[in-house]
Residue, then its C-alpha position, 0 to 999 in steps of 0.5 A: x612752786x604749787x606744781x612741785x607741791x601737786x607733783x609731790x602729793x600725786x606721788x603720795x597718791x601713787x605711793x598709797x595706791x600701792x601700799x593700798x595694792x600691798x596691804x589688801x594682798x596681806x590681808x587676802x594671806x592672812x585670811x586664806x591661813x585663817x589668821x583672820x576673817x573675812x569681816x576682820x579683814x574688811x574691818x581692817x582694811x577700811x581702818x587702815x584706809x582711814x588712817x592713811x586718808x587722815x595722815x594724807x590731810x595732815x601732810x597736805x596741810x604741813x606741806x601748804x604750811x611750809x610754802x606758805x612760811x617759805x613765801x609768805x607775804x612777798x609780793x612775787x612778780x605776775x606774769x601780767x606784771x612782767x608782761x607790762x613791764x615788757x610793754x613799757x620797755x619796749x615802748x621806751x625803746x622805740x621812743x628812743x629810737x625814734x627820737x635819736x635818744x633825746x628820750x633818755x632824759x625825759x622821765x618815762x612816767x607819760x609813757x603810755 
């Protein structure tokens, strides 16, 4: 899940660094026609960064809102859980095996 979420937010990145790319080229237009200053331009620019800085915290923030609504307070397996898991198993096994079977009746909580 937290790899989806960093996936996204590179793509927002990506997708600001254009829109970035994009703009300054607008700006560079409006300023060769005269429409605007060169400070305007700067001035411009700089605020429309900020706004976008602004709009990327509030996402961020939605989307670690969301996750953290989806998962909530479910305690998920860890892989050193399974992984112990997987060790009990497979020692319960063996000592199936090795006692014919006679094991299975046994509880398997004095299994180290």
């Amino acid at each position: 899940m937290k790899d989806w979420v960093n996936k996204a937010v590179s793509l927002g990145l990506g997708i600001a660094a254009a829109t970035k790319e994009q703009t300054e080229k607008l700006v560079d237009e409006l300023v060769k026609k005269g429409e605007m200053s060169r400070a305007e331009s700067f001035a411009f620019v700089d605020d429309l960064l900020k706004k976008g800085e602004e709009a990327q915290r509030r996402i961020e923030a939605l989307v670690q809102e969301r996750v953290q609504a989806v998962v909530g307070d479910k305690k998920w397996a860890t892989k050193e859980d399974i992984a112990r898991l997987e060790q009990r198993l497979d020692r319960l096994i063996a000592r199936l095996e090795n006692t014919g079977g006679d094991a299975a009746s046994k509880p398997d909580s004095d299994v180290p």
